[in-house]
Residue frames as a rotation matrix with the C-alpha (Angstrom) as fourth column:
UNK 1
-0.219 0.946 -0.238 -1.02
-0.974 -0.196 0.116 20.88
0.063 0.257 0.964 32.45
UNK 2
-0.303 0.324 0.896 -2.89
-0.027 0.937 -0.348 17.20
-0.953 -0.129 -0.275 33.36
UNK 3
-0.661 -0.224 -0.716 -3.00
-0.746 0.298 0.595 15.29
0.080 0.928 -0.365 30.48
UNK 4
0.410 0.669 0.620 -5.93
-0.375 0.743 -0.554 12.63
-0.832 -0.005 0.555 29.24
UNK 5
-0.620 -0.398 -0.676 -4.02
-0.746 0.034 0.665 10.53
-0.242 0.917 -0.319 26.80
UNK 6
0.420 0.895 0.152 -6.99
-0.644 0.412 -0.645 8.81
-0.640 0.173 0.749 24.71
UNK 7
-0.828 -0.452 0.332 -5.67
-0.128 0.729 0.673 5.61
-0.546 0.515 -0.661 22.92
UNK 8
0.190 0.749 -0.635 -8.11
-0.821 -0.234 -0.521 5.59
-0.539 0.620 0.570 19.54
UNK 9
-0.412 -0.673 0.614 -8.16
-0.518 0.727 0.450 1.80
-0.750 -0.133 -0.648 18.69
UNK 10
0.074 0.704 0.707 -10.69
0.277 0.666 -0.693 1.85
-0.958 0.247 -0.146 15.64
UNK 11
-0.911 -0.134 0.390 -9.93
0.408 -0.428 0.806 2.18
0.059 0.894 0.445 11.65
UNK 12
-0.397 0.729 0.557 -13.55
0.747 -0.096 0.658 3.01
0.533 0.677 -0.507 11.39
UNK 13
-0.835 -0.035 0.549 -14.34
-0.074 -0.982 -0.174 6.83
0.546 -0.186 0.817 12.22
UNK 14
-0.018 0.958 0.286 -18.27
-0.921 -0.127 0.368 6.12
0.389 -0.257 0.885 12.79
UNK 15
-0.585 -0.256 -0.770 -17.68
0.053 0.935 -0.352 3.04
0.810 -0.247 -0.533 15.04
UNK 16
0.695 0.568 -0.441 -19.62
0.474 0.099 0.875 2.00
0.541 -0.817 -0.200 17.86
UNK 17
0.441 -0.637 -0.633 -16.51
0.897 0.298 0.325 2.61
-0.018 -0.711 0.703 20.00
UNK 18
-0.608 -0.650 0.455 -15.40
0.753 -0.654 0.073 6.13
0.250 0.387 0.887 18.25
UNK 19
-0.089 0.755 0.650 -18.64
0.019 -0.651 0.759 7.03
0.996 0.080 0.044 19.05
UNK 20
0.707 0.366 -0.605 -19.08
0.600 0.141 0.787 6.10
0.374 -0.920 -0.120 22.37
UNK 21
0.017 -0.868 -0.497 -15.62
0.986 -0.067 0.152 7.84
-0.165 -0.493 0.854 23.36
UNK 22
-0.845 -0.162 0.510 -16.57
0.332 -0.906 0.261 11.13
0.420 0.390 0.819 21.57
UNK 23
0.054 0.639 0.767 -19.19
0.018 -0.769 0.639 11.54
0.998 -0.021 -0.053 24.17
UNK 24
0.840 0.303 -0.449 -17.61
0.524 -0.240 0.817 11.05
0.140 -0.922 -0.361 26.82
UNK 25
-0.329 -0.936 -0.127 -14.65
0.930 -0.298 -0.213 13.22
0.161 -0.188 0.969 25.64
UNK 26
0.124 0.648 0.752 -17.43
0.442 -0.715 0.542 15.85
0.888 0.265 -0.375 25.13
UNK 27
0.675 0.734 -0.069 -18.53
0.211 -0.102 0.972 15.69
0.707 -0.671 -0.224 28.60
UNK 28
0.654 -0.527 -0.542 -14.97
0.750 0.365 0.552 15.46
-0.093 -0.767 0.634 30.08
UNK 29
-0.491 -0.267 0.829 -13.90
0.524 -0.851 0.036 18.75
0.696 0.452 0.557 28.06
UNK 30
0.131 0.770 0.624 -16.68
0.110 -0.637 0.763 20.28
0.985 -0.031 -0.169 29.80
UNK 31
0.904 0.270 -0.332 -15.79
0.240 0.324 0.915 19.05
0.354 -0.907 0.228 33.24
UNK 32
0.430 -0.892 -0.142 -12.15
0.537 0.126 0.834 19.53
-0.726 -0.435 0.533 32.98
UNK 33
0.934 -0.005 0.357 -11.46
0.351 -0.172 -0.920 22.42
0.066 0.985 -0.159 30.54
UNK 34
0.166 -0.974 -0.155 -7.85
-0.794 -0.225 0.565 23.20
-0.585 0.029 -0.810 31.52
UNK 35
0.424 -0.201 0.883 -7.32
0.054 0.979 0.197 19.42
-0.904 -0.035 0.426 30.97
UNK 36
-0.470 -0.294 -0.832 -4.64
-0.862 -0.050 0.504 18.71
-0.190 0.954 -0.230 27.33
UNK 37
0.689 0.457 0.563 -6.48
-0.167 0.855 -0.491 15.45
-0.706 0.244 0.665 25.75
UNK 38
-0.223 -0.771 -0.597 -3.76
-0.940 0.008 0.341 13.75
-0.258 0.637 -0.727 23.49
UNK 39
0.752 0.656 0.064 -5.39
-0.442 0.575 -0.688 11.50
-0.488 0.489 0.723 20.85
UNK 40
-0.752 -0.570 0.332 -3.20
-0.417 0.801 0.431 8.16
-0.511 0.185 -0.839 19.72
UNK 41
0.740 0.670 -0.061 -5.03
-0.593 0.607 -0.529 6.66
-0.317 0.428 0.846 16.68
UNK 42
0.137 -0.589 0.797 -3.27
-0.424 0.692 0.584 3.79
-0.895 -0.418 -0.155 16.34
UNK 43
0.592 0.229 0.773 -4.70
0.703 0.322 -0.634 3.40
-0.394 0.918 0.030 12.34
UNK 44
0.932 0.045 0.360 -2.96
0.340 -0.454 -0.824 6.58
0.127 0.890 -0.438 11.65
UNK 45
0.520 -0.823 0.229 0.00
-0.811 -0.391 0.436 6.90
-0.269 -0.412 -0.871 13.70
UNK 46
0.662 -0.334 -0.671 2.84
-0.307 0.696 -0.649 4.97
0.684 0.636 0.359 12.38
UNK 47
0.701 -0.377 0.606 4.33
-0.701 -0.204 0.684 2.41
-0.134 -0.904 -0.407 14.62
UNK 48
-0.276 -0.609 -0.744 7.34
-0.846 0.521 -0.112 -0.30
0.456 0.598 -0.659 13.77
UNK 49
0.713 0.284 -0.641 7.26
-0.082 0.942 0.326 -3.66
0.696 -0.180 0.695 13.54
UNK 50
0.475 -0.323 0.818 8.81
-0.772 0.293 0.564 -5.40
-0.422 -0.900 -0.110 16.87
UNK 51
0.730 -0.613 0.301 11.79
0.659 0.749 -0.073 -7.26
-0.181 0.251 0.951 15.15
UNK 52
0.444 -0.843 0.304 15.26
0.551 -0.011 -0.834 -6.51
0.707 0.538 0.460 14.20
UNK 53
-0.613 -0.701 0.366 17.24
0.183 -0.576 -0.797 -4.30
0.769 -0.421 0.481 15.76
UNK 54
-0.239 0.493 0.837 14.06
-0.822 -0.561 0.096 -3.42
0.516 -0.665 0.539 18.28
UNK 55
0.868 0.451 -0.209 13.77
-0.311 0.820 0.481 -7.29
0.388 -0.352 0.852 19.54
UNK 56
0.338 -0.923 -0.186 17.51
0.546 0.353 -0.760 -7.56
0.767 0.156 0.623 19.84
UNK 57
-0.339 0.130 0.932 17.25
-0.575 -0.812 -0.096 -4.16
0.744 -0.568 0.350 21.82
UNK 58
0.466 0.551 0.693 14.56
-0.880 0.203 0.430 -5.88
0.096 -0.810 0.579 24.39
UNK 59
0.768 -0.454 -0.452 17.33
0.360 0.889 -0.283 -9.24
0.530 0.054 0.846 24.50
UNK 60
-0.491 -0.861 0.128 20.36
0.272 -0.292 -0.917 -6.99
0.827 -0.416 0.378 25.22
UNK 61
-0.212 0.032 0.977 18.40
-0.731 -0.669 -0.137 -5.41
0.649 -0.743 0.165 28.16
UNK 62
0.732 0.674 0.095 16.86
-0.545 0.497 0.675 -8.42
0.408 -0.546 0.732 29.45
UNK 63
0.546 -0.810 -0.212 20.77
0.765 0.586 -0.267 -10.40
0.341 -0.016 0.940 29.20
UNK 64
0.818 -0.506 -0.276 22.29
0.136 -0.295 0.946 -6.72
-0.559 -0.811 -0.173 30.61
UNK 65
-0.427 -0.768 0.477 24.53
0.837 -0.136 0.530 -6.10
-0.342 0.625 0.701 27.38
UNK 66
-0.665 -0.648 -0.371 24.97
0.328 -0.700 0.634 -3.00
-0.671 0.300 0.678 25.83
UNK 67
0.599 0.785 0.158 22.75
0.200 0.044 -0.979 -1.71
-0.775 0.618 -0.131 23.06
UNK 68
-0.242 -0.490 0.837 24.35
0.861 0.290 0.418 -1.34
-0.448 0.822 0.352 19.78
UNK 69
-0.767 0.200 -0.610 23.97
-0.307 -0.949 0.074 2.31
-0.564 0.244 0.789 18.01
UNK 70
-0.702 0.696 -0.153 21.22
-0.058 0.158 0.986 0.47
0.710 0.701 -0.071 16.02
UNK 71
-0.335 0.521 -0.785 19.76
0.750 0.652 0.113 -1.01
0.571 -0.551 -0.609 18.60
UNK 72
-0.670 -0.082 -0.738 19.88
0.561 -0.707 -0.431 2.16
-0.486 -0.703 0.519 20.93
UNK 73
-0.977 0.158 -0.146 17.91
-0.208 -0.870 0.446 4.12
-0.056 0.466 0.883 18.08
UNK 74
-0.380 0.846 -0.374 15.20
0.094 0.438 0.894 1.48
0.920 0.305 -0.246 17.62
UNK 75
-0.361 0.449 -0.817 14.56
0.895 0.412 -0.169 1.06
0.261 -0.793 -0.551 21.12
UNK 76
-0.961 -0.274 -0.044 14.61
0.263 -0.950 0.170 5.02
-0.088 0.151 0.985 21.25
UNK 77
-0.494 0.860 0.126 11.00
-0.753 -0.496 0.433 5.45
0.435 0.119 0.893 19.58
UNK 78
-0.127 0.571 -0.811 9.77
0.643 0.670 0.371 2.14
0.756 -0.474 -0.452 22.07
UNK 79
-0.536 -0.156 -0.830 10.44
0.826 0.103 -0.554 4.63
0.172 -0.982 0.074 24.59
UNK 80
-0.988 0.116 -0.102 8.71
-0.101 -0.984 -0.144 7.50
-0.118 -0.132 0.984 23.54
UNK 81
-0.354 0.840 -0.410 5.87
-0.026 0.430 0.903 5.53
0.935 0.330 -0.131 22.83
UNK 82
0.086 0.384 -0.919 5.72
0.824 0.491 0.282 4.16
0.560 -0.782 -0.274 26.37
UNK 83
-0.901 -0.294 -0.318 7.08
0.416 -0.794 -0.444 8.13
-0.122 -0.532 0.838 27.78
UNK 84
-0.694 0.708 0.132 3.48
-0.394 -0.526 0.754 9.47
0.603 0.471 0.644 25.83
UNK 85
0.256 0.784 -0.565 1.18
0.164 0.541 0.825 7.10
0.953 -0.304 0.010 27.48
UNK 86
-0.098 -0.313 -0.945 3.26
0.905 0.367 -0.216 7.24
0.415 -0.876 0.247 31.19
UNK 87
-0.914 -0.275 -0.299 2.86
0.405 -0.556 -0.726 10.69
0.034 -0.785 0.619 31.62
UNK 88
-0.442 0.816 0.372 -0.65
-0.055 -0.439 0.897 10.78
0.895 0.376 0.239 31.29
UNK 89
-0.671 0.294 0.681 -2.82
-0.734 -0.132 -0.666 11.56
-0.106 -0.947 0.305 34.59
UNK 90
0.177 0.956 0.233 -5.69
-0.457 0.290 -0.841 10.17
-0.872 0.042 0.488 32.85
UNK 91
-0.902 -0.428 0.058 -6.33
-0.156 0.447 0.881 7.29
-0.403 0.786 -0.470 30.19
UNK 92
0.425 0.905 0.001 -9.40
-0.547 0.258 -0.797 6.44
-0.721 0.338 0.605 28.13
UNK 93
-0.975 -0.206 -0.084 -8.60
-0.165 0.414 0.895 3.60
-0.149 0.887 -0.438 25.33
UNK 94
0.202 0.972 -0.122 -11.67
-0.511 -0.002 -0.860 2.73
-0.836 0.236 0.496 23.07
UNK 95
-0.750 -0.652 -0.109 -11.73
-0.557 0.533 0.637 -0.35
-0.358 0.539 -0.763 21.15
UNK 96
0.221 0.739 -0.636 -13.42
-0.798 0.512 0.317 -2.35
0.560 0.438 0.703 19.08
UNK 97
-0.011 -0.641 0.768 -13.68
-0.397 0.708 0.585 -6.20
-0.918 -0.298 -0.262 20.02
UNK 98
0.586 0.536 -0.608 -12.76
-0.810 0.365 -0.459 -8.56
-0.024 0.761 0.648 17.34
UNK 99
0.035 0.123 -0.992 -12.96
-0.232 0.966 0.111 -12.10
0.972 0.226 0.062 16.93
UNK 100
0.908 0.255 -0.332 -13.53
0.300 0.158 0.941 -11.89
0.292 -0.954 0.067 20.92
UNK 101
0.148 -0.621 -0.770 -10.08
0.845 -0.326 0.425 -10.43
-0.514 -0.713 0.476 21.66
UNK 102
0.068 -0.371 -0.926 -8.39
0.312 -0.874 0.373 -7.28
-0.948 -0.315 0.056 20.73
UNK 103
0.967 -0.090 -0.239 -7.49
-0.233 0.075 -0.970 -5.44
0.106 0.993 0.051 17.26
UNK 104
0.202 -0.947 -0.252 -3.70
0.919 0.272 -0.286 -6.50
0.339 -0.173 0.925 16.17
UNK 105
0.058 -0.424 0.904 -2.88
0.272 -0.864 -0.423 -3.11
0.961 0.270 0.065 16.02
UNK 106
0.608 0.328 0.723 -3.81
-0.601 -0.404 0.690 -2.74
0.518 -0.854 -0.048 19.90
UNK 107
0.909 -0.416 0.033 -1.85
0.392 0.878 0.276 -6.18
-0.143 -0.238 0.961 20.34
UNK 108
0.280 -0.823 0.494 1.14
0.721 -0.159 -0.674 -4.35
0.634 0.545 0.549 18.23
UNK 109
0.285 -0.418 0.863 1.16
-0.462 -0.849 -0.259 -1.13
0.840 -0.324 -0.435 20.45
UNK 110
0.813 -0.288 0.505 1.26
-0.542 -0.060 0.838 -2.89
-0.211 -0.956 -0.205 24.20
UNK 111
0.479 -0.864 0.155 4.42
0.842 0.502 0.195 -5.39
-0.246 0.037 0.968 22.42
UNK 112
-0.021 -0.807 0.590 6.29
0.441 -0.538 -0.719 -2.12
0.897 0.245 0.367 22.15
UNK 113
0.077 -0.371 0.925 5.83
-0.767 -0.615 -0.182 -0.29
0.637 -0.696 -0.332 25.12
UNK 114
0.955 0.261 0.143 5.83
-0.277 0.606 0.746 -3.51
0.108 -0.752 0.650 27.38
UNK 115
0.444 -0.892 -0.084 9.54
-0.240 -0.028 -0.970 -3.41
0.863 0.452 -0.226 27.60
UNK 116
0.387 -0.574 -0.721 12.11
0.922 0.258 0.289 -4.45
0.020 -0.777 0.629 30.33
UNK 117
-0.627 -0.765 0.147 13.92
0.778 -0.624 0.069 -1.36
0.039 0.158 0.987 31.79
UNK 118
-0.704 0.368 0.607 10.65
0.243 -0.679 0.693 0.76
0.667 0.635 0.389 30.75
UNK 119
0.067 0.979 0.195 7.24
-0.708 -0.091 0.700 -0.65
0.703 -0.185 0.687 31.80
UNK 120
0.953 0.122 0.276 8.52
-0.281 0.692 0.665 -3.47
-0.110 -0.711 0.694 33.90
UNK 121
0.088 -0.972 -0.219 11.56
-0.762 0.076 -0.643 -5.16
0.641 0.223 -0.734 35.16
UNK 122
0.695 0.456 -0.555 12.33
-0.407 0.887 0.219 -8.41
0.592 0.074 0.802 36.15
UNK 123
-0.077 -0.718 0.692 14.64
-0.993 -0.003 -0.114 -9.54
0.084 -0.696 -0.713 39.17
UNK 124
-0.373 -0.073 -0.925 15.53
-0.464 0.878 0.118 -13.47
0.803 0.473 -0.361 38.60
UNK 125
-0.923 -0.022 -0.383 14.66
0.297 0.592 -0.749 -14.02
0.243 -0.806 -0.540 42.35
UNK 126
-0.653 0.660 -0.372 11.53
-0.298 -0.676 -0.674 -11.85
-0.697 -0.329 0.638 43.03
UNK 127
-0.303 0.701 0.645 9.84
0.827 0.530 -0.187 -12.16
-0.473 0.477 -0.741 39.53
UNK 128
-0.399 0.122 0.909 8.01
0.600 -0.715 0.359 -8.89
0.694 0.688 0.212 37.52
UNK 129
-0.128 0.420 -0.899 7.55
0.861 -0.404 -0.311 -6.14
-0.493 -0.813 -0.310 38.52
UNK 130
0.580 0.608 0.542 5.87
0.811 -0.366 -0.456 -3.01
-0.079 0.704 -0.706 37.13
UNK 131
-0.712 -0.698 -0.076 7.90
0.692 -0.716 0.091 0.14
-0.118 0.012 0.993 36.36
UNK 132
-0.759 0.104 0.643 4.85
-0.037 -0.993 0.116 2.83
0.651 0.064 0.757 36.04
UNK 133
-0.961 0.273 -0.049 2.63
-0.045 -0.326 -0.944 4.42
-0.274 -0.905 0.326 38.34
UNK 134
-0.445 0.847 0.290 -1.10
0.878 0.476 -0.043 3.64
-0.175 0.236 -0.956 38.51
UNK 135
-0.908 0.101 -0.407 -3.65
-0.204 -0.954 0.218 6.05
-0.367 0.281 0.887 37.04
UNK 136
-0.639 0.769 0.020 -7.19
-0.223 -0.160 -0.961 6.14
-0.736 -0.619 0.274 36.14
UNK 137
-0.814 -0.167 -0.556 -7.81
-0.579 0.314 0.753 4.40
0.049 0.935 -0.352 32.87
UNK 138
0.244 0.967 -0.068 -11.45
-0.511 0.069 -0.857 3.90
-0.824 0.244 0.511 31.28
UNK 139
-0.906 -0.353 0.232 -11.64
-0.063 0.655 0.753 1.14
-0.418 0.668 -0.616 28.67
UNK 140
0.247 0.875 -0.416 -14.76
-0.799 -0.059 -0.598 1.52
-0.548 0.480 0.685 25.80
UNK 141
-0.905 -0.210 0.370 -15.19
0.055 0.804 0.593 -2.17
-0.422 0.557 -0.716 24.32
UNK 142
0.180 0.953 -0.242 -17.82
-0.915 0.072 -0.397 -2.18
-0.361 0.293 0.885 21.71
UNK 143
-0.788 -0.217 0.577 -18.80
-0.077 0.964 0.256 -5.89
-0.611 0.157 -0.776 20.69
UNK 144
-0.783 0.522 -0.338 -21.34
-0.344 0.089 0.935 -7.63
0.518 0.848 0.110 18.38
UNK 145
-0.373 0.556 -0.743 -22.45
0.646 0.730 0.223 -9.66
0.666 -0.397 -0.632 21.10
UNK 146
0.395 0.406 0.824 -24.20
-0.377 -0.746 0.548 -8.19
0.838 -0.527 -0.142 24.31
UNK 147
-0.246 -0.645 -0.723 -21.89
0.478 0.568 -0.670 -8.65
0.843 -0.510 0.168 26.86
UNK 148
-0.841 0.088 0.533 -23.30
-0.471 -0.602 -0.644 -6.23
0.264 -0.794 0.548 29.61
UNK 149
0.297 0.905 0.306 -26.48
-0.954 0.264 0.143 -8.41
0.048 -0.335 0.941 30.00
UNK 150
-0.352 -0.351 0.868 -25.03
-0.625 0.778 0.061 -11.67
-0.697 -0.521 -0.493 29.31
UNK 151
0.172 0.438 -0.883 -26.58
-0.192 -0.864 -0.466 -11.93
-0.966 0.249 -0.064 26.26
UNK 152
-0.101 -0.907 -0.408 -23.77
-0.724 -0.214 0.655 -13.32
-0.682 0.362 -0.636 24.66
UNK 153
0.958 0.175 -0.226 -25.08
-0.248 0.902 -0.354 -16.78
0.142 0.395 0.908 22.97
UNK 154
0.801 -0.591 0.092 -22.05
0.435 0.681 0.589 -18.40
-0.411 -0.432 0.803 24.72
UNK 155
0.577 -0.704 0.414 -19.33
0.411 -0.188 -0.892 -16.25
0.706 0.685 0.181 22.90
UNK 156
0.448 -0.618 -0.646 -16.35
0.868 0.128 0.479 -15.62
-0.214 -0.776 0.594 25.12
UNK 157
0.812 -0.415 0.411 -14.72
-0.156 -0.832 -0.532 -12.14
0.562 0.369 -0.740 25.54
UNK 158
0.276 -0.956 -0.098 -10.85
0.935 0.290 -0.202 -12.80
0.222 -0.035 0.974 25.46
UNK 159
0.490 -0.272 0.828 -10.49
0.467 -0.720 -0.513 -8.92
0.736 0.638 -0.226 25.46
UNK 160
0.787 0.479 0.390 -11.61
-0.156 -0.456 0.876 -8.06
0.597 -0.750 -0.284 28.91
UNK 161
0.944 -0.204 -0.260 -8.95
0.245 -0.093 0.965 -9.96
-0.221 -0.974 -0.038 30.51
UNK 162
0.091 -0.898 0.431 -6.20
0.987 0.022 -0.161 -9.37
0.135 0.440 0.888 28.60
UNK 163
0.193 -0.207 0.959 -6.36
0.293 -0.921 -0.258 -5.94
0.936 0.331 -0.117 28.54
UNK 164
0.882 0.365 0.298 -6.78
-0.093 -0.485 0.870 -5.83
0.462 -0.795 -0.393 32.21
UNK 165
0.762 -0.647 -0.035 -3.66
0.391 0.415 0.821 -7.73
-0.517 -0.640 0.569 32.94
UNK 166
-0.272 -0.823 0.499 -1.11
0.844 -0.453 -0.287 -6.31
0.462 0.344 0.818 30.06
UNK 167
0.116 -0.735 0.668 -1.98
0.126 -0.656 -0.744 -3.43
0.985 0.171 0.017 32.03
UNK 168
0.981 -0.186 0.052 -1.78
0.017 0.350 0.936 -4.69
-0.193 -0.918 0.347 35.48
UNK 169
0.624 -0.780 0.052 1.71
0.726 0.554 -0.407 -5.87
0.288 0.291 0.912 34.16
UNK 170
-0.478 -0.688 0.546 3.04
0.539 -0.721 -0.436 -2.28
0.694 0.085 0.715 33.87
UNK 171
-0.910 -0.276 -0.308 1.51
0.412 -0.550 -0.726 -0.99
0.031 -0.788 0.615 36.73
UNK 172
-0.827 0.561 0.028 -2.27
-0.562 -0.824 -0.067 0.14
-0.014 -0.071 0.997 35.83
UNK 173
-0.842 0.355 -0.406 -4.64
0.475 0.844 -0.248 -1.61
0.254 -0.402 -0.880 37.98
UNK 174
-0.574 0.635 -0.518 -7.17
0.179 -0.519 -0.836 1.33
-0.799 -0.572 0.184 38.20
UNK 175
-0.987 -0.045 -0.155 -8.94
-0.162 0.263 0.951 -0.02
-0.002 0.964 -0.267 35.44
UNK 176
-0.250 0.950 0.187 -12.96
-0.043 0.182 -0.982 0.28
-0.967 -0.254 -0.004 34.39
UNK 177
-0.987 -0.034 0.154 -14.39
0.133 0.348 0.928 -1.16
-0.086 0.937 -0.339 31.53
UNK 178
-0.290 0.854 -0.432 -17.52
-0.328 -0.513 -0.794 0.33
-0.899 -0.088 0.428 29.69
UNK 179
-0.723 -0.062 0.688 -19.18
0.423 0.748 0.512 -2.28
-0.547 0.661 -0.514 27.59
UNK 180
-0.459 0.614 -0.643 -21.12
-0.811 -0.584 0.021 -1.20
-0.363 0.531 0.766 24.34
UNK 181
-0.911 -0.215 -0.351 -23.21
-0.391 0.721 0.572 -3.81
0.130 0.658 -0.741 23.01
UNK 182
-0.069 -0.212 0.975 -24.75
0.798 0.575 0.181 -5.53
-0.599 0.790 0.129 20.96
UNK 183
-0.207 -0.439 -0.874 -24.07
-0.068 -0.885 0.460 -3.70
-0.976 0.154 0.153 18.21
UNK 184
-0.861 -0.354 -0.364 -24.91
-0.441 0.165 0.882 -5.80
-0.252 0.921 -0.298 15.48
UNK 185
-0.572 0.784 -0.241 -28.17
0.809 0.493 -0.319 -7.74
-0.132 -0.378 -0.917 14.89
UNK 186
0.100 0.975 0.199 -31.80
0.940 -0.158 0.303 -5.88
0.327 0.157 -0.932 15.18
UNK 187
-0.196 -0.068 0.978 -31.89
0.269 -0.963 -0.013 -2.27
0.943 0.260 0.207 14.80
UNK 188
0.700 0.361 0.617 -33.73
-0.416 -0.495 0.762 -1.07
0.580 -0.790 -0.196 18.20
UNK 189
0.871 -0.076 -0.485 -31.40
0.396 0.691 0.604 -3.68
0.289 -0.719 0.632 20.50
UNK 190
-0.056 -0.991 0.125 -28.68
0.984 -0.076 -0.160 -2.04
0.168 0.114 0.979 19.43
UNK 191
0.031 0.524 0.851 -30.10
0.432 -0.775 0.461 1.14
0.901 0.353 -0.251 19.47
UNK 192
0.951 0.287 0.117 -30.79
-0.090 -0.107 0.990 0.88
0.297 -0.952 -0.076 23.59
UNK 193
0.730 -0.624 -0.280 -27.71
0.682 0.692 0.236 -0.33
0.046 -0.363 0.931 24.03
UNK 194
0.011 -0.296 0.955 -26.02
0.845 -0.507 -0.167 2.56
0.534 0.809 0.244 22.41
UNK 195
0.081 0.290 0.954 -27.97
-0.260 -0.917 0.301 5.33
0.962 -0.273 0.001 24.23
UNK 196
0.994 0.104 0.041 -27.80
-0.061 0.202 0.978 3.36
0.093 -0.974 0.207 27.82
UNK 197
0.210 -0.966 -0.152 -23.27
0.975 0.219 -0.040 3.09
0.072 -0.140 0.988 26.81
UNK 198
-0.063 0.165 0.984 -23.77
0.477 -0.861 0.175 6.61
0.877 0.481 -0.025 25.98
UNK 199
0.877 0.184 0.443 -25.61
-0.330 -0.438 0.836 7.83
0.348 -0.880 -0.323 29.69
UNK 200
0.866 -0.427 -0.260 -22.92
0.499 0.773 0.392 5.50
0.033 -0.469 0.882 31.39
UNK 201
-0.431 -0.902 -0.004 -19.52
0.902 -0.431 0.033 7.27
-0.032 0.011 0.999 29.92
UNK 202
0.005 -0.266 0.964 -21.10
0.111 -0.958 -0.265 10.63
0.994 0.108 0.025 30.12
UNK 203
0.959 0.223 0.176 -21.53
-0.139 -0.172 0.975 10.12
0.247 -0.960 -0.134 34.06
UNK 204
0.420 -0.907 -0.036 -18.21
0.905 0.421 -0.056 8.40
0.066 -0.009 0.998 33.79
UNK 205
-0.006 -0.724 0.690 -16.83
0.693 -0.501 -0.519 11.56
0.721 0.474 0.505 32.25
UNK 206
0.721 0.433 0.541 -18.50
-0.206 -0.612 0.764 14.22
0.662 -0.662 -0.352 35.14
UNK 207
0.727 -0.375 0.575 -15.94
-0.653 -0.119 0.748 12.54
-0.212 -0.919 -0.331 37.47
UNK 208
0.774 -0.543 0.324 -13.50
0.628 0.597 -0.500 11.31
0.078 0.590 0.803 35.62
């Protein structure tokens, strides 16, 4: 069965961003009802910290030594992390921005699956190279500012490229980004904004 694995990247249920993504999962249910949708909230799914025995783990592979039976377990749930997300057909992440780049928690998931060995591997003469296959992958950034008009009163969005490259890095370069905003500020701006992110990801979804 094709798989949409939706990466869910806000604590706050009634977010700009939770919202925007729950209409265009609507629309993509509708368009693709065989389709499994597998939903990663990232607030409620429990992931480890990247140290001990799981930083040692990404050292021994990068130096070619052995894992340790510790090490081997920790790295263990890096890989199912990064196996969930690789064998989707289809991606949608939906995030908030804050302070102009990413949450941590979004920062916390790509340092685990970005692994040597996994998501990329590294040949001392050649340089990086990715280790999965590209795939269609929608990105919902909601912001305070208005970043789809420009809008922005000079505030820089750190998100956009980062996200594009960490996943360039590992191999997903079919990458569109679907900007909500402004969100904050005078009721009606935000309002348009809303219902015009809204038309946008449900066409998205129709051919998605």
């Amino acid at each position: 069965m094709p798989k949409l694995f939706h990466l869910r990247c806000s604590p706050r249920a009634a977010s700009e961003s939770s919202a925007g993504a729950e209409a265009f999962v609507v629309r993509f249910r509708q368009a693709r009802p065989s389709w499994d949708i597998d939903v990663m909230d990232i607030w409620r799914e429990t992931m480890p910290e990247f140290d001990g025995d799981a930083l040692e783990a990404k050292y021994a592979r990068l130096g070619a030594r052995q894992f340790s039976d510790a090490q081997r377990d920790a790295f263990a749930v890096l890989e199912r992390m990064a196996i969930r997300f690789a064998l989707a057909d289809r991606v949608l992440i939906s995030t908030p921005m804050w302070n102009f780049g990413i949450p941590y928690k979004l920062k916390q998931w790509f340092d685990l699956i970005v692994q040597p060995g996994l998501t990329f591997r590294f040949d001392p003469a050649q340089g990086y190279f990715p280790l999965l296959k590209d795939r269609p992958t929608i990105v919902i950034l909601a912001s305070g500012s208005d970043y789809v008009t420009g809008m922005n009163r000079g505030r820089i969005d750190m998100a956009t490229p980062y996200l594009r490259e960490a996943l360039r890095f590992i191999g997903v370069s079919d990458v569109r980004f679907a900007l909500i905003g402004p969100t904050a500020g005078p009721a009606e701006p935000a309002r348009l904004a809303r219902e015009a992110a809204h038309r946008h990801l449900v066409e998205l979804a129709s051919g998605f």
